[in-house]
ZANURO-511137 format. One line per field, with one value per residue (C-alpha): residue number from 0; residue in three letters; z, y, x. Coordinates in steps of 0.2 Angstrom, whole numbers, always signed. Each point is the difference from the previous one (the first is absolute). Layout:
// residues N
pos = NUM  ...;
code = ALA  ...;
Z = Z  ...;
Y = Y  ...;
X = X  ...;
***
This chain:
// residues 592
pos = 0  1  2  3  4  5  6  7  8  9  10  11  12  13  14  15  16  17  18  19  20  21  22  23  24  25  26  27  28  29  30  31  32  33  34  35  36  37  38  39  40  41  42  43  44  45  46  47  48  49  50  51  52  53  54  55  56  57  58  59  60  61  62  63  64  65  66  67  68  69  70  71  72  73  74  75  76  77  78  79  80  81  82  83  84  85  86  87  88  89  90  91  92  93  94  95  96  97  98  99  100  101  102  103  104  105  106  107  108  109  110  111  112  113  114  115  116  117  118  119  120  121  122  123  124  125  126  127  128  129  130  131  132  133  134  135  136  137  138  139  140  141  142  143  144  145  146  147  148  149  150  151  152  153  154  155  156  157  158  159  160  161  162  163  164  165  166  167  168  169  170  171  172  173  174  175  176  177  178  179  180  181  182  183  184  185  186  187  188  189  190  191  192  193  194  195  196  197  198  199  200  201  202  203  204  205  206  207  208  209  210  211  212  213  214  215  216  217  218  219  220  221  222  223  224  225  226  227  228  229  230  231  232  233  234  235  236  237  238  239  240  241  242  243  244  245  246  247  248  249  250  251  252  253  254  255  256  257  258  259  260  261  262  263  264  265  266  267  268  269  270  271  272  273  274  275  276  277  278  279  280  281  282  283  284  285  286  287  288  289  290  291  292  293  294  295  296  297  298  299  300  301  302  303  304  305  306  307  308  309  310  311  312  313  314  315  316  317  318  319  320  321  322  323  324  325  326  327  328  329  330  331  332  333  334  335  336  337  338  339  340  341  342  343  344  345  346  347  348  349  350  351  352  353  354  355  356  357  358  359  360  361  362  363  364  365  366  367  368  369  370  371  372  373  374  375  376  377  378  379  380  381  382  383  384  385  386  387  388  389  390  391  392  393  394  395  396  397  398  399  400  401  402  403  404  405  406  407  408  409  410  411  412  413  414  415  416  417  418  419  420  421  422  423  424  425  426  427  428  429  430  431  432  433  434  435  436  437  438  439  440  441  442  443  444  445  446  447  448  449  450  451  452  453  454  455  456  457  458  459  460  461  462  463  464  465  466  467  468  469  470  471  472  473  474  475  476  477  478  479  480  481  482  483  484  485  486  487  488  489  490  491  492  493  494  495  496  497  498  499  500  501  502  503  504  505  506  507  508  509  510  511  512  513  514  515  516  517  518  519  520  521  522  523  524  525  526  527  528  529  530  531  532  533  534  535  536  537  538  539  540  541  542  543  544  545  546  547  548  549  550  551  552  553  554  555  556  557  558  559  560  561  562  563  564  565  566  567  568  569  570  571  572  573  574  575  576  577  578  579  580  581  582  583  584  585  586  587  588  589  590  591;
code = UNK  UNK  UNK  UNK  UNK  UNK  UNK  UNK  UNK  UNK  UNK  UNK  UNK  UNK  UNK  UNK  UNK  UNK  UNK  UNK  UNK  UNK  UNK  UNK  UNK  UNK  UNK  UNK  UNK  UNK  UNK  UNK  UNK  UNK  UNK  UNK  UNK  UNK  UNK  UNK  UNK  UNK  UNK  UNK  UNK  UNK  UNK  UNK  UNK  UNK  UNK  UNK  UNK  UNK  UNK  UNK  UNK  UNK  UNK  UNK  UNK  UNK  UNK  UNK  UNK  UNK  UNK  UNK  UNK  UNK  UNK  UNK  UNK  UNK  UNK  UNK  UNK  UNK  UNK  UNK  UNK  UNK  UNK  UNK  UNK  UNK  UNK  UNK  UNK  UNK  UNK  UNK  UNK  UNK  UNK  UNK  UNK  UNK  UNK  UNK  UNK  UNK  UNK  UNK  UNK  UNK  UNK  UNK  UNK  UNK  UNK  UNK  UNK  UNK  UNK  UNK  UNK  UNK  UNK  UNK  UNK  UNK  UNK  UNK  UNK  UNK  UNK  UNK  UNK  UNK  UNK  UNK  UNK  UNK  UNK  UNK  UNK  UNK  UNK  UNK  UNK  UNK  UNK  UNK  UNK  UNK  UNK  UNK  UNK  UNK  UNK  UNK  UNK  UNK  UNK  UNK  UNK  UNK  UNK  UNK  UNK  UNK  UNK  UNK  UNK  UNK  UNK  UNK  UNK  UNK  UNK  UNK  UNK  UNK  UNK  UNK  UNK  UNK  UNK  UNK  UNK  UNK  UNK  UNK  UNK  UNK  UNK  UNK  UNK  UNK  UNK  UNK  UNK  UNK  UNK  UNK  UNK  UNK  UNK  UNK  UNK  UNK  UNK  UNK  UNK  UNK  UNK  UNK  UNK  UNK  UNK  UNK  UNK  UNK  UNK  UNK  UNK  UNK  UNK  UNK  UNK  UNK  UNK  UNK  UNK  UNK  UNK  UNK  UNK  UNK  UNK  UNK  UNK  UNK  UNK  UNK  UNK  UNK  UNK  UNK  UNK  UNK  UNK  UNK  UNK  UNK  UNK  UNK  UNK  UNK  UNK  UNK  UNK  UNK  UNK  UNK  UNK  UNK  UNK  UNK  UNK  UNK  UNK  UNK  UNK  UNK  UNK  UNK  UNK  UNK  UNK  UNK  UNK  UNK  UNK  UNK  UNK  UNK  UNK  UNK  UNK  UNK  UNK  UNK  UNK  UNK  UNK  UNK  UNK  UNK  UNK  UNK  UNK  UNK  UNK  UNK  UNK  UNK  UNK  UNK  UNK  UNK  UNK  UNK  UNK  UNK  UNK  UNK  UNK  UNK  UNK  UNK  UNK  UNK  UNK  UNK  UNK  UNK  UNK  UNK  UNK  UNK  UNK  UNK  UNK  UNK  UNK  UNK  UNK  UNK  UNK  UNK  UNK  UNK  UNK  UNK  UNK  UNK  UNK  UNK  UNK  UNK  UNK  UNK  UNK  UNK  UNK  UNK  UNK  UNK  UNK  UNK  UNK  UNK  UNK  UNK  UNK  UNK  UNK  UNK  UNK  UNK  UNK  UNK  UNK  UNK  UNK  UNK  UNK  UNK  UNK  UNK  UNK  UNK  UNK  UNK  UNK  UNK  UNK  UNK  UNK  UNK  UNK  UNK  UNK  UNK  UNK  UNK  UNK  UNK  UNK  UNK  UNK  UNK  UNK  UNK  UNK  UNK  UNK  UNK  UNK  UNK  UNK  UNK  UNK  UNK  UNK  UNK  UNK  UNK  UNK  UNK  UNK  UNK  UNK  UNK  UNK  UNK  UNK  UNK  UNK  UNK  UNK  UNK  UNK  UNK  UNK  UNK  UNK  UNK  UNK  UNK  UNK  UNK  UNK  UNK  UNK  UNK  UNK  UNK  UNK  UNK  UNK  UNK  UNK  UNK  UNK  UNK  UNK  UNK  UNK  UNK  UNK  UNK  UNK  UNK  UNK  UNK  UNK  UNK  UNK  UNK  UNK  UNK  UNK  UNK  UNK  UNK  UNK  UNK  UNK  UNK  UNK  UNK  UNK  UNK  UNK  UNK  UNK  UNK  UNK  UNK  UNK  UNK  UNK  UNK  UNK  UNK  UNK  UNK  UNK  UNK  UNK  UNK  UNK  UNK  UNK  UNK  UNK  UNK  UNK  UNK  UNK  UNK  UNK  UNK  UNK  UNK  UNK  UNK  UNK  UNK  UNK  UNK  UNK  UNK  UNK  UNK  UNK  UNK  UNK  UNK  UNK  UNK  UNK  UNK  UNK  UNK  UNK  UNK  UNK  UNK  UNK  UNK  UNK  UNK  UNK  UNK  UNK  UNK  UNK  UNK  UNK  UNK  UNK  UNK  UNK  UNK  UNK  UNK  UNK  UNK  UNK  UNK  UNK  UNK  UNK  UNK  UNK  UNK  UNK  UNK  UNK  UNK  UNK  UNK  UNK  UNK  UNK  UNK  UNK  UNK  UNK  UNK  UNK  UNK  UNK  UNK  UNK  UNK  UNK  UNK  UNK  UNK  UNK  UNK  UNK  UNK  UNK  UNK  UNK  UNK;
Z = -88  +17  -6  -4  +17  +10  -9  +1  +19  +4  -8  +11  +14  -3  -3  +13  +2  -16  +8  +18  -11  -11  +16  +7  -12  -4  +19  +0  -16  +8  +17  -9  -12  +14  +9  -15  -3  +21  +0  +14  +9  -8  -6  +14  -4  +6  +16  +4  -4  -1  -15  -9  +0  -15  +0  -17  -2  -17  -10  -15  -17  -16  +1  +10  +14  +18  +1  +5  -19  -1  +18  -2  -18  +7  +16  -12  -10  +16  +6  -17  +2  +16  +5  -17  +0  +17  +14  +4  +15  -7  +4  -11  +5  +3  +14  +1  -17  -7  +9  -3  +11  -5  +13  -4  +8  +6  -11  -15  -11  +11  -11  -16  +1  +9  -14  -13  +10  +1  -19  -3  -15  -19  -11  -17  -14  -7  -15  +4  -5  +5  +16  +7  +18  +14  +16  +2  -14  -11  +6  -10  -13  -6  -17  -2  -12  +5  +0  +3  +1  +3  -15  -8  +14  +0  -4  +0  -15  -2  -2  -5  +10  +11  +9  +15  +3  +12  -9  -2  +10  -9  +1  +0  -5  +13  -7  +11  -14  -15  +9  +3  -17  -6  +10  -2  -19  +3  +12  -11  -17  +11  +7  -18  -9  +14  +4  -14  -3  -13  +4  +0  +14  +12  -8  +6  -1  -13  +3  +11  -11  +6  +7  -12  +8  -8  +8  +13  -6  +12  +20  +4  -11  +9  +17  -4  -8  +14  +12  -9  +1  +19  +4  +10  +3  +12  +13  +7  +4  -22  -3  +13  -9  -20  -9  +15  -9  -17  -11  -13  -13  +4  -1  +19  +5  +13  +5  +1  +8  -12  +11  +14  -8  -6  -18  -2  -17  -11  -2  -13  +2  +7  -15  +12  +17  +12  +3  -19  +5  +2  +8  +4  +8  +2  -12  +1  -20  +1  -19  -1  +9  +4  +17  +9  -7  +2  -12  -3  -8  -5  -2  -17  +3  +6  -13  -12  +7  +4  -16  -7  +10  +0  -19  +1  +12  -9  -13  +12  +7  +19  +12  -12  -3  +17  +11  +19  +10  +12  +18  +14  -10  -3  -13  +5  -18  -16  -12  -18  -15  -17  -9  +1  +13  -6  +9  +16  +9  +5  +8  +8  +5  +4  +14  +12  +18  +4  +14  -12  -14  +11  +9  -18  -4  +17  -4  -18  +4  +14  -7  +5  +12  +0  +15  +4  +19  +13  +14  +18  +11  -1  +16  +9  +7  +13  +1  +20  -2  -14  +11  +14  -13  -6  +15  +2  -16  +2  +16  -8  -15  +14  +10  -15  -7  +16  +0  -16  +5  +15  -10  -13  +13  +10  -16  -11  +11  -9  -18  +9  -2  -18  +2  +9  -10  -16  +12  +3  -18  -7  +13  -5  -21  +7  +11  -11  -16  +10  +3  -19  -4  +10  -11  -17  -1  +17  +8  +20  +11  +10  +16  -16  -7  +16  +2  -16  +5  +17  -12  -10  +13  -1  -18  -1  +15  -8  -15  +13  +7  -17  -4  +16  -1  -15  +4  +15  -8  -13  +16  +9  -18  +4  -8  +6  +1  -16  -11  +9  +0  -21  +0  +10  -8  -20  +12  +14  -14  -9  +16  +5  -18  +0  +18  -4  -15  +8  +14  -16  -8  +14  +3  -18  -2  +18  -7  -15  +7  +16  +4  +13  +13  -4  -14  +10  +9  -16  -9  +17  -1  -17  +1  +13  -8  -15  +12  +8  -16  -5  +20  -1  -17  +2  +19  +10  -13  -5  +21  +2  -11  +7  +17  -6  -3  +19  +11  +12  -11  -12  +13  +7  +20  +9  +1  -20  -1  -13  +11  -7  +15  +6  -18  +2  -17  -10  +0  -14  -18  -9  -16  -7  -13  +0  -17  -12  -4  +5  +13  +8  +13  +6  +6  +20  +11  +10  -16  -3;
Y = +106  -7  -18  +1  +12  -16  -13  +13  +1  -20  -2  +12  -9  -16  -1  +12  -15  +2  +18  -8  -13  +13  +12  -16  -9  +20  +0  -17  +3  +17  -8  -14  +11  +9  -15  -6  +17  -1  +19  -4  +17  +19  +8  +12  +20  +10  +5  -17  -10  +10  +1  +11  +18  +4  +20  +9  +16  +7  +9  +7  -9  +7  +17  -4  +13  -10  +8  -2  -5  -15  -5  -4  -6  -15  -3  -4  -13  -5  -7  -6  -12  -6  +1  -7  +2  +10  -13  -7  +15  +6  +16  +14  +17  +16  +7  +17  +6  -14  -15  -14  -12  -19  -11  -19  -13  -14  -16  +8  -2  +16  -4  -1  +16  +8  -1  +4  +17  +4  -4  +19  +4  +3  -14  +0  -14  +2  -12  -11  +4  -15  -12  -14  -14  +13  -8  -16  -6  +6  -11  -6  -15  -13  +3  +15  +7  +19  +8  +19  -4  -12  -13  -2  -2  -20  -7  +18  +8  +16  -2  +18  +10  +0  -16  -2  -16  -6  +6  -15  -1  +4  -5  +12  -2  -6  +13  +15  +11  -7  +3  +18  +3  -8  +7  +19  -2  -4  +13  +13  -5  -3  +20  +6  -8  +9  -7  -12  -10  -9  -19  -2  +11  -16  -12  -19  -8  +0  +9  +16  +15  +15  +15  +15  +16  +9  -12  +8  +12  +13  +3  -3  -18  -4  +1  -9  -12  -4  +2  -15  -10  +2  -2  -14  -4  -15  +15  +10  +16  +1  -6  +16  +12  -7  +14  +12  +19  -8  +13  -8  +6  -6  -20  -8  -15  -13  -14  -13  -17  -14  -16  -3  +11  +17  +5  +19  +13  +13  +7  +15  +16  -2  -4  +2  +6  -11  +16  -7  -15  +3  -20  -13  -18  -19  -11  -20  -6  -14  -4  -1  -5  +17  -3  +19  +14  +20  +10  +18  +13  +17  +16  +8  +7  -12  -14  +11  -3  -14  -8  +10  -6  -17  +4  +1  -13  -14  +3  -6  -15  -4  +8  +14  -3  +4  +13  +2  +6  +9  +4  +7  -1  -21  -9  -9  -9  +0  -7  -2  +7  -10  +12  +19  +0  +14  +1  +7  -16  -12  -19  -4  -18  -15  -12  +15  -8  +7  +14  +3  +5  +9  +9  +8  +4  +8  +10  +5  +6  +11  +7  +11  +12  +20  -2  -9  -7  -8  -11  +7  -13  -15  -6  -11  +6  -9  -2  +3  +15  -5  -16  +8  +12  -17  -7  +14  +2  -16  +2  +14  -13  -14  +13  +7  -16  -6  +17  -6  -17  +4  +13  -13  -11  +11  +8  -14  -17  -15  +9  +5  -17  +2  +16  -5  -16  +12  +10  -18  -3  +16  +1  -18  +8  +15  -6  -18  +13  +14  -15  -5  +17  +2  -11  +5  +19  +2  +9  +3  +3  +15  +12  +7  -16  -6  +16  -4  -18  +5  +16  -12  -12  +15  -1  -17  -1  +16  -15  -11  +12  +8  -16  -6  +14  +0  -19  +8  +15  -15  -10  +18  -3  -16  -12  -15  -2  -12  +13  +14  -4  -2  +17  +8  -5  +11  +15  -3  -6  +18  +8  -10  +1  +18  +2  -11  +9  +18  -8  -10  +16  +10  -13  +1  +18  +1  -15  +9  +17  -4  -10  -9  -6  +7  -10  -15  +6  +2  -16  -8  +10  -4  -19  -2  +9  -11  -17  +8  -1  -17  -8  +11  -9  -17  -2  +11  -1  -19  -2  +10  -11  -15  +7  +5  -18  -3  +2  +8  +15  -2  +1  +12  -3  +14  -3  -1  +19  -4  +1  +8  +4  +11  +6  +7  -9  -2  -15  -14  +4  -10  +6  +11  +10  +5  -3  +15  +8  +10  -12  +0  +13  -10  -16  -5  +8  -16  -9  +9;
X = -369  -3  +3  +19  +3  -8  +11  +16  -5  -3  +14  +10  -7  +1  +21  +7  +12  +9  +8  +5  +6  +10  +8  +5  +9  +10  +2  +8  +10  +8  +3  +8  +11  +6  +6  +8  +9  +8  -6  -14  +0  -2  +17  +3  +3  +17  -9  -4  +13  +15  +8  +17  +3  +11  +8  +2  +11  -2  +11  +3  +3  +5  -6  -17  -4  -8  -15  -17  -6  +13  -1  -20  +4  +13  -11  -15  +12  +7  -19  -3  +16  -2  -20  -8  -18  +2  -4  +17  -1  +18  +0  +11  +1  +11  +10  +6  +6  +13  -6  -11  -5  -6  -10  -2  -10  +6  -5  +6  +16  +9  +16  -7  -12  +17  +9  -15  -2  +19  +2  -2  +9  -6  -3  +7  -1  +16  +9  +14  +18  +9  -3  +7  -1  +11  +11  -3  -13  +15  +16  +11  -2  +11  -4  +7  -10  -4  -18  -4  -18  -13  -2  -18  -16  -4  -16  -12  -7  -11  -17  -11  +14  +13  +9  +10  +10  +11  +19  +10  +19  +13  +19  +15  +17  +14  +12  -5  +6  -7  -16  +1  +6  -15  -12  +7  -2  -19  -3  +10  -9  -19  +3  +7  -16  -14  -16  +0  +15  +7  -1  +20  +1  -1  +15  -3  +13  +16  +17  +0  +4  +10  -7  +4  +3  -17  -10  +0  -12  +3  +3  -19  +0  +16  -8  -14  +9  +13  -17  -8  +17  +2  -18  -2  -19  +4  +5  -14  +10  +4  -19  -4  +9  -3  -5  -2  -5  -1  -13  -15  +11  +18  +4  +1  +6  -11  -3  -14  -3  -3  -4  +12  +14  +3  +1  +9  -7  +7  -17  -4  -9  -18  -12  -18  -3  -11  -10  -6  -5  -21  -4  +10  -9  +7  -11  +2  +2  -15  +3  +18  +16  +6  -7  +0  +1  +0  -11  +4  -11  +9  -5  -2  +18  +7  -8  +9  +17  -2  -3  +16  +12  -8  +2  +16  +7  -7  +10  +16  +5  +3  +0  -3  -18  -3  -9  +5  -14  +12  -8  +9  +17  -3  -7  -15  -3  +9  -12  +5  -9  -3  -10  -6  -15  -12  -19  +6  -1  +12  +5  +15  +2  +12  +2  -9  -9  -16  +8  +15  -13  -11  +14  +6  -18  -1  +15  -6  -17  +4  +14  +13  +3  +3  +12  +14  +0  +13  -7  +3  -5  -13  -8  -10  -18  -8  -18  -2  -11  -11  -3  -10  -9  -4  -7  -9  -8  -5  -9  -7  -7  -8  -8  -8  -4  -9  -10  -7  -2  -8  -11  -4  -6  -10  -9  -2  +2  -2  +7  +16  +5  +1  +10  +13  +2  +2  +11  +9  +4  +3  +14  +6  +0  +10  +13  +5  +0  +12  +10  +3  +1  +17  +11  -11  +0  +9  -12  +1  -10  +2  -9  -11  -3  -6  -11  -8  -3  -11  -8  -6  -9  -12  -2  -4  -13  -9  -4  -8  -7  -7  -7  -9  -9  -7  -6  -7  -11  -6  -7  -7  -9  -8  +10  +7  +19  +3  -8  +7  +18  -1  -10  +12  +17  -2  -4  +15  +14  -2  +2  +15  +9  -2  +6  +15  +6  -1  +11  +12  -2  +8  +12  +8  +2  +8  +13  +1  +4  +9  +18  +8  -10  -18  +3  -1  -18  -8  +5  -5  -15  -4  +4  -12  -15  +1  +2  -16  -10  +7  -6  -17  -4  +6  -2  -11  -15  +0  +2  -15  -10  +4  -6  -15  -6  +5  -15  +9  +4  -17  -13  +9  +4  +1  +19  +5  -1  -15  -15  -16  -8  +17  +3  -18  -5  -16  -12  +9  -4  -8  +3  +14  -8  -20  -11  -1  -15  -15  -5  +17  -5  -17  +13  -4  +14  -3  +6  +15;
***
C-alpha cells in the first residue's frame, strides 16, 4: 500500500507547474475577456454611482382593495422584473401605505426597467376580432382596393405551437366611406360571432356592402364599434386611453406595435390569464431558422384553456387565428395559431431580436400585478454620500489588510511571501470577474459588496494560515520540508474545504433569505470563498512545492518561517514508518 501513495506523492511533486500553468492561462483568459467586452471596472451600486428613483402610487383596479397583502405581493414582482437574480442593487420597497418606491443604479437600461416596473396592469391572452395598420402605416393607396384587416402573415409558419410574425401592410381604399362601410361590417359581424369568428368577418377586398340596421347588435356593440373606427394608434393620447376599464369578460379594443408602425385590435373576451402562465424563458432555435424564441409552460388550468381557444382559432383564417397577449391595455405579440396546442407548453416565434424575446419572456414569467399604479415623479440620485462611505470603507480595507500583512510577516517571514502572492491573485480573480459580471448578470457592486470583499481577506488568509501550520507541526516532527509539505497538504485541504463551505454555506442561505443590498454582501461573500478554494488548490499549494526545492526554504534559514531549531523540532527522521513485530520495541532510540 505504501508503493502507490509514493508514486501518487512524487507525482504530486514533481508537476506543480501544470497548476500555475492552469491559474495563469484562466487569469489571462478573464483579463483578456474583459478587455475585449470595454466593461474594465465593477458596475457600481445606487449608493455609489447614483442612479434613478422612480415613485409609484397604487390604486385600486377592478375590485382589488390596497392593502398590505397586494402591496408585498406587487413589490416582490416588481424586484423579480427589475433585479433578476438579485445583484443588479435595484432596490424595490414600500413607503407609507400606497407608495412604492424604485431605486436603479446607474449603468443600467433606467428606461427599459422604467417602463417594465410601470407596466402594472393584468395580462390577458385574448383572440383577435379584427386588426388592421393604424395612422400612418394605414394611408391611403392607389389601388383602391379596401381592407378591414391585415392580409395573411408573410413567410412564418407554426411549428409545435404558436407563431408570431411580423403582420404584413395593408392598403385602404381612397373613398373614405367605402372604407368605413367595410370596416363597420367586419367589426359588427367579428362582435356578433364572439371570441371565435367566422372567417368572413374580415372582407378583403370586393364591393363595400351596406350597413343593415341590426348590425348594430346593441348600444354596447355600437360603441365599441365606432371606438375601433376612430382609434387612431399613431396618437399617443388614443393609444393611452384604448381600452381604459375594459373587464376580462367584455371585448376591448388596443393597440400594439408591429415594427415601426402601429397596428390597432378588435380583441374578444380574455381566454387565459397571465397569472396561468407557470414559466416563461427566451430560447435561441439552434436547429432551425426560427432564430429567438419565447417558451411558455402553463399551469394545469391554464393548459386547459389554452388549448381550447387554441382549438378554436385555428379553425379561422387571419387575423382570426390569432391570440393577443394584452399587457397594460397594449398588445405585446399577436402570434397566430395553426393547430390546437395541448401539453401546457407553448412557443411563440417570428423575426423576435434577442432583447425583444427576452423582454416578453420577462413580462410573461413574472406576471401581472394585483394593483394598478400611476408614476408620481422619477429622479436623479447622486452618489456624493455613498462616495465618502466608500473612501472610508476602503481605508477601513488597506488598514486591515496591512495588519494581516504585517502580522504574516512578523509570525511567518519567509512564507508570507507566498501569502500575499495568493492574496495578489485571488484579488486579480475577484475584481477582473466582478468586472464581467456587471454587463452579464448586472450585478453591482455596492457598500455591502465592498464589506464582503475585506470580510473575506480574512477567510482566505485563515487557508494559508491552516496550511502553513500543518507544514510546520510536520517539521516540529523531524521531517524535512519536501516531505513535510506533501504530508501536510491531505490534512490542511480538509480543513480548508470544510471551513469554506460553512462560510459558502452561510453565504447562500443569507442570499437566499435576504433582499436588496444584503443580497449583494453575500453573493460577494460567496464569490470569494469559492475563488479562495480555487487559488488555495492551484496556486498556494503547487507554489509551496516549488519552494521547497529552493535551499532557502528547504534547509530551512532562520528567515523562511521554516526553521527547526525556532519550530522546536525533532532530530531528522530517518524513516517514516517502524518495522512490525516483537522486536519493534528493542530498535536503538539513536536510530530512530
Amino acid at each position: 500500500m505504501a508503493a502507490p501513495k509514493k508514486g501518487r506523492s512524487a507525482s504530486a511533486q514533481s508537476k506543480p507547474g501544470r497548476s500555475l500553468a492552469l491559474i495563469l492561462i484562466a487569469i489571462v483568459a478573464l483579463t483578456g475577456g474583459m478587455f475585449a467586452s470595454g466593461h474594465t471596472t465593477p458596475r457600481l451600486g445606487i449608493d455609489l454611482a447614483g442612479g434613478t428613483s422612480i415613485t409609484l402610487k397604487a390604486k385600486a383596479d377592478q375590485g382589488s382593495a390596497v392593502n398590505k397583502a397586494n402591496m408585498d405581493t406587487a413589490v416582490e414582482i416588481m424586484n423579480r422584473r427589475v433585479n433578476g437574480l438579485g445583484v443588479s442593487e435595484a432596490e424595490v420597497q414600500t413607503q407609507g401605505t400606497d407608495n412604492i418606491i424604485v431605486n436603479i443604479p446607474r449603468g443600467t437600461n433606467s428606461k427599459e426597467a422604467q417602463q417594465q416596473v410601470g407596466t402594472t396592469a393584468k395580462l390577458y391572452f385574448r383572440p383577435v376580432l379584427a386588426s388592421e395598420p393604424s395612422g400612418a402605416a394605414a394611408s391611403p393607396s392607389p389601388s383602391g382596393s379596401p381592407s378591414a384587416g391585415s392580409s395573411p402573415k408573410p413567410g412564418s409558419s407554426s411549428s409545435p405551437s404558436a407563431s408570431s410574425s411580423q403582420k404584413a401592410s395593408s392598403s385602404s381604399s381612397t373613398s373614405p366611406t367605402s372604407s368605413a362601410t367595410t370596416q363597420g361590417r367586419a367589426v359588427t359581424d367579428a362582435l356578433k360571432a364572439g371570441s371565435s369568428p367566422s372567417p368572413s368577418a374580415t372582407p378583403t377586398g370586393g364591393p363595400s356592402p351596406k350597413p343593415t340596421p341590426s348590425a348594430s347588435g346593441g348600444t354596447d356593440t355600437a360603441k365599441l364599434q365606432a371606438a375601433y373606427t376612430a382609434l387612431d394608434c399613431s396618437n399617443q393620447d388614443d393609444r393611452a386611453k384604448a381600452g381604459n376599464n375594459a373587464k376580462p369578460g367584455d371585448p376591448t379594443i388596443a393597440c400594439g406595435k408591429v415594427g415601426k408602425g402601429y397596428y390597432k385590435y378588435l380583441l374578444g373576451p380574455a381566454g387565459v390569464d397571465g397569472t396561468e402562465v407557470k414559466k416563461a424563458q427566451a430560447i435561441f432555435d439552434t436547429q432551425g431558422a426560427s432564430g429567438w424564441q419565447v417558451q411558455m409552460t402553463f399551469n394545469s388550468t391554464g393548459a386547459k384553456k389554452f388549448a381550447d381557444i387554441t382549438g378554436e382559432l385555428a379553425k379561422n383564417q387571419a387575423p382570426q387565428n390569432e391570440f393577443g397577449i394584452v399587457l397594460d391595455g397594449e398588445v405585446v405579440s399577436s402570434p397566430y395559431v395553426s393547430q390546437a396546442i395541448t401539453g401546457g407548453q407553448a412557443e411563440i416565434s417570428g423575426s423576435f431580436t434577442q432583447q425583444e424575446a427576452q423582454s416578453l419572456a420577462n413580462m410573461l414569467s413574472y406576471g401581472a400585478l394585483p394593483l394598478s399604479f400611476q408614476e408620481q415623479s422619477v429622479t436623479t440620485v447622486t452618489a456624493a454620500l455613498g462616495g465618502q462611505q466608500l473612501h472610508a470603507g476602503l481605508l477601513a480595507g488597506a488598514i486591515g489588510l496591512a495588519l494581516v500583512v504585517l502580522y504574516l510577516v512578523v509570525y511567518y517571514r519567509g512564507l508570507s511571501l507566498v501569502a500575499m502572492a495568493s492574496l495578489v491573485v485571488s484579488a486579480i480573480l475577484t475584481y477582473v470577474i466582478m468586472s464581467l459580471l456587471g454587463p452579464a448578470i448586472h450585478f453591482a457592486l455596492n457598500l455591502p459588496a465592498v464589506c464582503g470583499a475585506i470580510v473575506a481577506i480574512g477567510i482566505t488568509a485563515d487557508s494559508f494560515i491552516v496550511y502553513f501550520e500543518r507544514i510546520r507541526d510536520e517539521i516540529r516532527e523531524g521531517r524535512s520540508l519536501r516531505p513535510a509539505v506533501e504530508r501536510a497538504w491531505p490534512r490542511a485541504r480538509r480543513t480548508v474545504l470544510v471551513s469554506d463551505f460553512v462560510s459558502f454555506l452561510a453565504a447562500a442561505v443569507l442570499f437566499i433569505v435576504t433582499v436588496g443590498k444584503v443580497q449583494g454582501f453575500a453573493f460577494t461573500l460567496g464569490l470569494t470563498t469559492v475563488l479562495d478554494v480555487v487559488v488555495v488548490f492551484l496556486f498556494t499549494k503547487p507554489l509551496m512545492t516549488l519552494l521547497a526545492r529552493r535551499q532557502f526554504f528547504g534547509n530551512g534559514h532562520k528567515w523562511s518561517g521554516l526553521d527547526p531549531k525556532s519550530l522546536g523540532g525533532k532530530p531528522p527522521l530517518r524513516r517514516t514508518r517502524r518495522p512490525a513485530g516483537p522486536a519493534a520495541g528493542s530498535v536503538d532510540p539513536k536510530e530512530a
